[in-house]
MARBA-796731 format. One record per residue (C-alpha): x negated, z, y negated; residue in one letter. Coordinates in steps of 0.05 Angstrom, whole numbers. Layout:
<rs>
[[X Z Y] A],
...
</rs>
This chain:
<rs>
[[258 -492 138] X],
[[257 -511 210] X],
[[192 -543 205] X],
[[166 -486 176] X],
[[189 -440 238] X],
[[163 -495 286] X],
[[98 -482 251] X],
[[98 -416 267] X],
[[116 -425 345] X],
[[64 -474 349] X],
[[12 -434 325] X],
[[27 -383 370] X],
[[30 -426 425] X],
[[-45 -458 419] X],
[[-76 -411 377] X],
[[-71 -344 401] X],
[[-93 -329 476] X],
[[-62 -269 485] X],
[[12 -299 483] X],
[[50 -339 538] X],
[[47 -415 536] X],
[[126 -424 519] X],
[[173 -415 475] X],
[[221 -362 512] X],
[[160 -320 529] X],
[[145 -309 453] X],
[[214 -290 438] X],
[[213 -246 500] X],
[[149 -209 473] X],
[[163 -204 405] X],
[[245 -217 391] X],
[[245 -198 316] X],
[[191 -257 306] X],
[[155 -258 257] X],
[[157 -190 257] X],
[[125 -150 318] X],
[[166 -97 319] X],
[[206 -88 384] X],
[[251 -45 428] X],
[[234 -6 495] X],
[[270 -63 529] X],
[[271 -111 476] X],
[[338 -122 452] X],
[[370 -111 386] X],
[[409 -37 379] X],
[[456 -9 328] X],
[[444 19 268] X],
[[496 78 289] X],
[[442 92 340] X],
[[399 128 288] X],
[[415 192 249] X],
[[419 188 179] X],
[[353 227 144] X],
[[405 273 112] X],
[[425 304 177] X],
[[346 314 197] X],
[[345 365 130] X],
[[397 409 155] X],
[[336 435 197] X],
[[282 399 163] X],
[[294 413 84] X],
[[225 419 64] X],
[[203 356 93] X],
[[264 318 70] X],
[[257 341 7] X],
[[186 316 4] X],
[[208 244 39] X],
[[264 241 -7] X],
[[236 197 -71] X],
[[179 184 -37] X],
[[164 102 -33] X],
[[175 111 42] X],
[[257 131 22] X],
[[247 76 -22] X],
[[211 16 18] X],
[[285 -17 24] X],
[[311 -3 -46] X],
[[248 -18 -76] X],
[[271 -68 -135] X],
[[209 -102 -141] X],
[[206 -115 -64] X],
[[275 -141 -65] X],
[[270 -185 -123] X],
[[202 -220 -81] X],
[[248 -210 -15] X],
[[305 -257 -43] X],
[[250 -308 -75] X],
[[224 -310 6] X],
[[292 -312 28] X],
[[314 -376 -23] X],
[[246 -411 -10] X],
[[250 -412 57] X],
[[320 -402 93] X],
[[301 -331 127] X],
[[245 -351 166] X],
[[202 -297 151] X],
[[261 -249 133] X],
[[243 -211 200] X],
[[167 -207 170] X],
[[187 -167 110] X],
[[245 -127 142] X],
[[206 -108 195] X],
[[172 -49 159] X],
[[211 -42 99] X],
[[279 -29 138] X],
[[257 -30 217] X],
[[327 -3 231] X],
[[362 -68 192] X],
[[315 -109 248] X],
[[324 -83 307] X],
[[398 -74 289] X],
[[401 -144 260] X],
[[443 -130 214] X],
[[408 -150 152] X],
[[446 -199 121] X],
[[431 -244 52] X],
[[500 -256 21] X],
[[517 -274 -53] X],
[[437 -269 -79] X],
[[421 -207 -48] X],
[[417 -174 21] X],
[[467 -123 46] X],
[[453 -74 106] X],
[[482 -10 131] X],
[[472 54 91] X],
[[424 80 152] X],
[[383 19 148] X],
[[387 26 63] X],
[[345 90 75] X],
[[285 51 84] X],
[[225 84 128] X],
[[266 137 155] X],
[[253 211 193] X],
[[287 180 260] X],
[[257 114 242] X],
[[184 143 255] X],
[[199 195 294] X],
[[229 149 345] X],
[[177 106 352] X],
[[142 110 414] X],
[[92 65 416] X],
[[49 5 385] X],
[[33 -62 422] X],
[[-31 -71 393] X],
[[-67 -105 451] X],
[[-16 -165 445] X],
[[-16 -171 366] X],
[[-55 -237 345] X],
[[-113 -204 324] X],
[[-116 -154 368] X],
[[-105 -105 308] X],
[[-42 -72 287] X],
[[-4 -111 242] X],
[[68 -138 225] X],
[[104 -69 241] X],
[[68 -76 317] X],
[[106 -18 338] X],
[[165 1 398] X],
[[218 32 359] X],
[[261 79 416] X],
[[326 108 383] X],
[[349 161 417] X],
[[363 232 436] X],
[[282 253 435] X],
[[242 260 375] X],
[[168 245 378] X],
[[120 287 330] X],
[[54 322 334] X],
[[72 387 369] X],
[[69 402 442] X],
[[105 463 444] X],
[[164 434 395] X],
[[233 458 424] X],
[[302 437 382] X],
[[367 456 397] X],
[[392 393 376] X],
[[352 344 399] X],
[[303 327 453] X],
[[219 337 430] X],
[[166 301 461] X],
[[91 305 446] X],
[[58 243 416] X],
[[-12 237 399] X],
[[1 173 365] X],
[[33 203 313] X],
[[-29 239 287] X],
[[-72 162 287] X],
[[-92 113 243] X],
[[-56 60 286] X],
[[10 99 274] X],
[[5 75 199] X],
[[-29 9 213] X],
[[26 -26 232] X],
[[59 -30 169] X],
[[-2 -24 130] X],
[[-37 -85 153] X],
[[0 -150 140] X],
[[-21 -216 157] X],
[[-1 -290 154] X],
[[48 -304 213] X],
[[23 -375 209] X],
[[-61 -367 190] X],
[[-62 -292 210] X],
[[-97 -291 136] X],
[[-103 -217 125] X],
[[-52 -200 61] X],
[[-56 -132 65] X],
[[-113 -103 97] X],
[[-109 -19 83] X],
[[-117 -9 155] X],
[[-175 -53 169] X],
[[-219 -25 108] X],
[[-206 40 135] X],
[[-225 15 212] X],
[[-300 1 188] X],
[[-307 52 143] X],
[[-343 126 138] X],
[[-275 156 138] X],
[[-256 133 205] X],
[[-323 145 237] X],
[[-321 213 205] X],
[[-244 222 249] X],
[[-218 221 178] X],
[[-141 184 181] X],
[[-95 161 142] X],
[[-51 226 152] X],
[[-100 265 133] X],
[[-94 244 67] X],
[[-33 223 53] X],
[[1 271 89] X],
[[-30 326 60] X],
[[-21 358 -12] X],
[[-61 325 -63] X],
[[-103 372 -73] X],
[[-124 373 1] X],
[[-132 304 8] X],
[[-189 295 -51] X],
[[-221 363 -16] X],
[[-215 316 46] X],
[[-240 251 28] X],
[[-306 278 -21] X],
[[-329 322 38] X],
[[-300 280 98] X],
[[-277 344 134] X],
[[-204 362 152] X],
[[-179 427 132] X],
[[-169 472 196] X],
[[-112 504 171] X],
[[-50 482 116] X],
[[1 530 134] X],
[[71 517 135] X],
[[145 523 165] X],
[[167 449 187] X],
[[230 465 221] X],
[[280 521 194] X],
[[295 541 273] X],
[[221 539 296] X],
[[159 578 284] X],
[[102 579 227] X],
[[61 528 249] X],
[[-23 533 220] X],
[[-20 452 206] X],
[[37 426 177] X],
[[31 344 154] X],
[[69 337 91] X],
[[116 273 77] X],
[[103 252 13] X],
[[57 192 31] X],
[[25 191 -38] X],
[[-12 129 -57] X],
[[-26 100 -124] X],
[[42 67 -136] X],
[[74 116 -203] X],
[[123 55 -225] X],
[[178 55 -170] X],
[[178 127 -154] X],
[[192 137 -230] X],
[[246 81 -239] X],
[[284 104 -169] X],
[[292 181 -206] X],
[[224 215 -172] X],
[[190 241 -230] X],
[[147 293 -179] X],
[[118 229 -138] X],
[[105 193 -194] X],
[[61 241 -218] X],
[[31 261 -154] X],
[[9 180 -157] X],
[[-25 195 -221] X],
[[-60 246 -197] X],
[[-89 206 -138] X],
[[-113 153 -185] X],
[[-141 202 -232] X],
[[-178 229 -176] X],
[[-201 161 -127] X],
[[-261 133 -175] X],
[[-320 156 -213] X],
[[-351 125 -271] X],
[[-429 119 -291] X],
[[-448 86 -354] X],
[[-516 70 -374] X],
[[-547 35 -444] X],
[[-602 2 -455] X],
[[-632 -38 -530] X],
[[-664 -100 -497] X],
[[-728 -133 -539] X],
[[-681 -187 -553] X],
[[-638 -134 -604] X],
[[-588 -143 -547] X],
[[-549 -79 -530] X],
[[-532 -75 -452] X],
[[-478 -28 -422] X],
[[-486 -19 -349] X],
[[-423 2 -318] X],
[[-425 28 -244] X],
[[-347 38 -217] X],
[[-347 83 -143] X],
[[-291 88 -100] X],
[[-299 168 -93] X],
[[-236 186 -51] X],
[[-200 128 -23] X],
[[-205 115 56] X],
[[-194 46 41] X],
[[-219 -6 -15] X],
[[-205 2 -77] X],
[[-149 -21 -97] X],
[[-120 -40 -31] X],
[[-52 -66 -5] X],
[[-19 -126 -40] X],
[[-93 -139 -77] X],
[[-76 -210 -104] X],
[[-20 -168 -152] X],
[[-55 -97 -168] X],
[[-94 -88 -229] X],
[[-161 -44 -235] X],
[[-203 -59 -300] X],
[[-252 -36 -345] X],
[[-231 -32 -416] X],
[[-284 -32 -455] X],
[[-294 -10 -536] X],
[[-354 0 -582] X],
[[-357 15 -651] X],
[[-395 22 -710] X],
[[-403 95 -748] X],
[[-345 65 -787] X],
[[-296 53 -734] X],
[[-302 -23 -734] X],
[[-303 -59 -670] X],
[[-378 -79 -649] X],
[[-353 -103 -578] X],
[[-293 -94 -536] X],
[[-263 -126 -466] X],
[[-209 -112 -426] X],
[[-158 -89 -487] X],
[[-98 -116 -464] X],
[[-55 -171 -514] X],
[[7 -160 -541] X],
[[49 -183 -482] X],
[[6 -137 -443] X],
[[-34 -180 -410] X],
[[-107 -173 -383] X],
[[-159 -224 -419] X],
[[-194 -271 -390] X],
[[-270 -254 -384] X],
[[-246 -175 -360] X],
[[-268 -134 -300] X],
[[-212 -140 -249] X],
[[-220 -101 -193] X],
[[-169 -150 -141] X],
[[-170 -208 -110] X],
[[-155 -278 -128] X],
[[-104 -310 -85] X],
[[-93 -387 -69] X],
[[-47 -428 -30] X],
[[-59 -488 13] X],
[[-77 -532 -40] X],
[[-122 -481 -80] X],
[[-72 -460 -135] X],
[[-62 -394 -146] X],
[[-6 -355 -123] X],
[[21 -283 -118] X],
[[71 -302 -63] X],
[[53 -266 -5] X],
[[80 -325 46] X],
[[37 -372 7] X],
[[-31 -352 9] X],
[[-81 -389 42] X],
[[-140 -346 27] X],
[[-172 -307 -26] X],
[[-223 -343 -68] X],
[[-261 -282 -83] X],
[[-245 -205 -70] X],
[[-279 -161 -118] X],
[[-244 -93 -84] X],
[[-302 -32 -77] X],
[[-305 -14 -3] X],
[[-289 62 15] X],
[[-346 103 -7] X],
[[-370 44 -39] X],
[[-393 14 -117] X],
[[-403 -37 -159] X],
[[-438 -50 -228] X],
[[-415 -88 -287] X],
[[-466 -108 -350] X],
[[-447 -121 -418] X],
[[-488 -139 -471] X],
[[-474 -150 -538] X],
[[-506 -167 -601] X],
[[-518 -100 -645] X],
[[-501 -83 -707] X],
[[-560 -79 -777] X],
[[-580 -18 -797] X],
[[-534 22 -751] X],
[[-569 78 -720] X],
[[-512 106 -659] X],
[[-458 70 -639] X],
[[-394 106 -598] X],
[[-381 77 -533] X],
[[-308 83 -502] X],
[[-317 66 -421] X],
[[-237 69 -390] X],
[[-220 45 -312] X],
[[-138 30 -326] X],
[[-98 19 -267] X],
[[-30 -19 -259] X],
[[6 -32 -184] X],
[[19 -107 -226] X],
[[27 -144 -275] X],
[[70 -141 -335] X],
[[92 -220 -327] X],
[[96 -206 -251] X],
[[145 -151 -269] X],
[[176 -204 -315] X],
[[191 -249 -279] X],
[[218 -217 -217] X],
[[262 -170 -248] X],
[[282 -208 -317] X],
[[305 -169 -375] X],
[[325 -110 -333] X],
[[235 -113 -318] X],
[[210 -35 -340] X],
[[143 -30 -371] X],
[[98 -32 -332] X],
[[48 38 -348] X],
[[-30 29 -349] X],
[[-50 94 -315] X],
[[-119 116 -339] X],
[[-160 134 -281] X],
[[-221 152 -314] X],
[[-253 159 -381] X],
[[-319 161 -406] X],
[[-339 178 -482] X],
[[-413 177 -513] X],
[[-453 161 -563] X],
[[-516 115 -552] X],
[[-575 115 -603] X],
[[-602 38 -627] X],
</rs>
């Protein structure tokens, strides 16, 4: 395990030209390495120096209440993430412990007191409360210009705890707490540093949300990531098929302050409806549904070739998400096309993507992901082990991609029924399995879209 973090100092010390040339320089700039999180002066804090979320409701409610079950109040306790937290931990000694902790529990970092005893890792009850309202709110600014790739990445952020409370208001005025304007918390690279991750060795880029988003229509459109998911649903499809902000979505954030004409809500939907569900948050969960029943469109052509072939040309578009599609932890979420045709009888004529009895995708499906590899080209779903992807077949924001089918067709049939489904899972069943043992929940295939018709032959 030492070698492993001598790897890591190394290539920061020849392969990156924005750092220092030695060692005490690179702790200096970044002290929760790998992480890039840091402090205004760069030492560790307490976690006593943050207020609990619970206190922030007592003026707050409605935006606690919205936080509260979200996957941000649940980054730490996240049972999936800790089950492929402690595999990290046992594999390699803590090395990259910082890495992970820095934006699933940045108070447990820059507190340091996140500790791995018995199996599992034990922290404060402040730092247990994951991506927290002082957390954020605290954070005053990001150190983009001396990440590795010049992006944000790795929780690249300045975390100041403290009497003054950063937000998106200038005329904000508490009367229990200091309020300071910040425009950062209103941008893209607010979010990016937790929602691009890369390789602290290759800089390989294992999550890339905020990078697809960078180069896409949405951002040259001044379309970010809060104005999507930080918005009700409903607004945020309105947002992303027209690529205009609402100018107005009234609301009271603050019981002692005025009405304000934009209020940014704090649910932070995505498409993840398994952990919100499992941690007691039926309301996100099926706010996540409705995202994913909302983010793609599905066009399905059929043609009889002269061959007697039947051909189904299936065209999957990324309607509503600023990113690709699916995006995050790619090498581990699950988009497919489930296809089904029968016969005026009901037998099957043709079918792919029906999962098997263990729930698991066939070979020969769709799958909208990528395929991850370690050093040595063998697959992997271990983030620390990933090399590169051999092939990313995610749709781009705004973006497509066709599918063909064909098929041999059925004598003396006349019409056929085609079933056309786009299923979505945030990973596999044997992933689930595997991590989590017998206590693993199902894991739910979330229909996105659905298309039914009949096709003359």
């Amino acid at each position: 395990m030492k070698c492993f973090v001598k790897v890591l100092l190394l290539f920061f010390l020849f392969c990156s030209v924005s750092f220092a040339i030695d060692e005490a320089t690179i702790k200096k700039q970044f002290p929760f390495f790998p992480s890039l999180l840091t402090t205004a002066d760069g030492k560790a804090v307490k976690s006593s120096d943050f207020e609990s979320s619970t206190v922030c409701m007592g003026c707050h409610p409605d935006i606690y209440n919205q936080w509260k079950g979200s996957m941000h109040s649940n980054s730490y306790n996240d049972p999936v993430f800790q089950a492929l937290w402690v595999v990290a931990e046992k594999e390699l000694g803590g090395s990259v412990r910082n890495l992970c902790a820095g934006c699933h529990t940045a108070i447990g970092t820059v507190s340091q007191e996140v500790k791995f005893e018995n199996g599992k890792f034990e922290t404060t009850d402040i730092a247990k409360e994951g991506v927290t309202c002082d957390m954020c709110h605290t954070i005053s600014d990001v150190r983009i210009k001396i990440s590795p790739t010049g992006l944000p990445q790795n929780a690249s952020f300045v975390i100041s705890p403290g009497e003054v409370k950063r937000g998106p208001y200038k005329d904000s005025v508490s009367p229990y707490h200091k309020t300071e304007y910040s425009e950062l918390h209103t941008k893209s690279e607010f979010c990016g540093s937790c929602h691009n991750v890369f390789h602290p060795v290759t800089n390989f880029h294992i999550e890339n949300t905020y990078t697809e988003w960078k180069f896409s229509v949405y951002a040259q459109k001044g379309i970010e990531c809060q104005d999507c998911h930080m918005v009700p649903v409903e607004v945020a499809i309105t947002t992303a098929k027209t690529l205009k902000k609402p100018e107005k979505l009234p609301g009271k954030p603050c019981t002692t302050g005025p009405n304000r004409d934009y209020m940014y809500t704090h649910e932070f939907i995505g498409g993840n409806a398994v952990i919100p569900k499992l941690m007691g948050s039926q309301k996100h969960s099926d706010m996540a549904v409705k995202r994913l029943q909302n983010a793609a469109g599905l066009e399905v052509k059929f043609e009889k070739e002269k061959t007697g072939l039947g051909e189904l040309e299936v065209k999957v578009i990324n309607e509503t998400a600023g990113h690709n599609l699916p995006t995050s932890l790619t090498e581990v979420r699950e988009m497919w096309l489930e296809i089904i045709v029968k016969d005026k009888k009901g037998n099957i004529v043709y079918q792919s993507g029906v999962l098997d009895k263990e729930g698991n995708i066939p070979e020969g499906t769709e799958v909208f992901n990528a395929y991850a590899v370690d050093e040595s080209g063998k697959h992997t779903v271990k983030p620390w082990e990933i090399a590169r992807f051999e092939y990313n077949n995610t749709i781009p924001p705004k973006g497509s991609k066709k599918v063909k089918y064909k098929f041999a067709l059925p004598k003396n049939e006349k019409e056929l029924d085609v079933l056309v489904k786009l299923n979505y899972r945030s990973y596999p069943q044997k992933v689930a399995n595997a991590l989590l043992g017998k206590d693993a929940p199902k894991i739910p295939t979330i229909l996105m879209k659905q298309k039914d018709m009949k096709v003359k032959i």
